[in-house]
C-alpha positions in Angstrom: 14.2 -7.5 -3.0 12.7 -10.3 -0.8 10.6 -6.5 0.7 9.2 -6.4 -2.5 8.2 -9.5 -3.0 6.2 -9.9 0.1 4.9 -6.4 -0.7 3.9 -7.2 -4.3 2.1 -10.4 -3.4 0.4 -8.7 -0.5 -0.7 -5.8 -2.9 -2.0 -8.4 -5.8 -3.9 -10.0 -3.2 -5.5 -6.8 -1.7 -6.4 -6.0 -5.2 -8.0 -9.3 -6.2 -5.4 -10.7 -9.1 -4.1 -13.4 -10.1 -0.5 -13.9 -11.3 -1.5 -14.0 -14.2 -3.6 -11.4 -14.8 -0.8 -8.7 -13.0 1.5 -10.3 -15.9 -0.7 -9.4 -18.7 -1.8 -5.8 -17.2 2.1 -5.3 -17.1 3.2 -7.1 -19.9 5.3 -10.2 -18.0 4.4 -13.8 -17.6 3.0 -15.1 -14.8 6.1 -16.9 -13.7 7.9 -13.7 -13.8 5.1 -12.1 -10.9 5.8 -15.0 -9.5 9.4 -14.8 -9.1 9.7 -11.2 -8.4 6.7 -12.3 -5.1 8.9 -15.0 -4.3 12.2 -12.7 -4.4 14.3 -14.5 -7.2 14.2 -11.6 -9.6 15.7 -8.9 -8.9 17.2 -5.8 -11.7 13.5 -4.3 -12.6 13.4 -1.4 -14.2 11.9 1.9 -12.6 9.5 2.0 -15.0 8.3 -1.4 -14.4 8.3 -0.8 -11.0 6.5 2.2 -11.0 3.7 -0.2 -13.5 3.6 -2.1 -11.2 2.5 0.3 -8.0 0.0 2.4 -10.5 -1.9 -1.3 -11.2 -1.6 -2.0 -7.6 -2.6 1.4 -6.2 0.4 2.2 -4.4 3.7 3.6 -4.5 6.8 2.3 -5.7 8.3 3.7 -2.4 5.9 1.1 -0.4 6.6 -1.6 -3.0 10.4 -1.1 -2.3 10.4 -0.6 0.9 11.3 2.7 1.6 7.6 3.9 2.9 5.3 1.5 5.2 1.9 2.9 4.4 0.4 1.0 1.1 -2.2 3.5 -0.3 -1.4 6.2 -2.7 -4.1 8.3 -1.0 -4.4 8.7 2.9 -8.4 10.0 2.5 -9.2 6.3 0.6 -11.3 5.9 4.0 -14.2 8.2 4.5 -14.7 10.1 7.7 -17.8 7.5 7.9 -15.5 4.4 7.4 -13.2 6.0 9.8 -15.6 6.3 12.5 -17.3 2.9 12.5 -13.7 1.5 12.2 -12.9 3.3 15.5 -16.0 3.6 17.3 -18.8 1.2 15.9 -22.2 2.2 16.5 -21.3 4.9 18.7 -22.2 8.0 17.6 -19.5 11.0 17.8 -19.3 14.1 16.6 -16.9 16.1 14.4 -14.9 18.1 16.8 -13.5 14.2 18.4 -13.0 13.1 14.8 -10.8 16.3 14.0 -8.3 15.0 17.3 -8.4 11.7 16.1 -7.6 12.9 12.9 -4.6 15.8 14.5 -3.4 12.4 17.1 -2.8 10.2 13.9 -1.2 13.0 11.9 1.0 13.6 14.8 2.1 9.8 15.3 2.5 9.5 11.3 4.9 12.8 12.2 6.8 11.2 15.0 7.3 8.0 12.9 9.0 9.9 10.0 11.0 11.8 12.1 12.3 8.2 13.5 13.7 7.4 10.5 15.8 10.4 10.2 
């Protein structure tokens, strides 16, 4: 569960809460969060897991491990975002941001078919 932990504290972080108030929205103390960030908890329940990742806007896959990309939705980025992420001030059109777009679908293939 150590996985989680990190995970869990990364995702609280991301999401601007305290301990504490992840225990409240959940319904544990704050020195349970804090165990489960710090791995000394272990035997959570699915549905407290699954709390957990709906609070934190991710999956319980990513939260235990078994998926490495955090976001419940892969379009959370606008086409916009995407492009000034990529290319800055640069101005490209939408027939190079469809290859990016195919090139990371294919990698995001390749990478799951690694793990089989």
């Amino acid at each position: 569960m150590k996985n989680f932990g990190s995970r869990l504290r990364a995702c609280r972080k991301a999401k601007g809460f305290t301990q504490e108030e992840l225990g409240k929205m959940v319904g544990m103390s704050s020195q349970k969060i804090s165990n489960l960030e710090r791995g000394y908890t272990t035997g959570l329940g699915a549905d407290d897991i699954s709390h957990l990742a709906a609070l934190l806007q991710t999956t319980a896959d990513y939260l235990l491990g078994r998926a490495n990309t955090p976001s419940l939705n892969a379009d959370i980025y606008s086409d916009a975002d995407i492009k000034f992420a990529l290319f800055g001030d640069i101005d490209i059109d939408d027939d190079i941001m469809a290859e990016v777009k195919a090139y990371a679908e294919f990698v995001a293939d390749r990478k799951k078919r690694e793990k089989k």
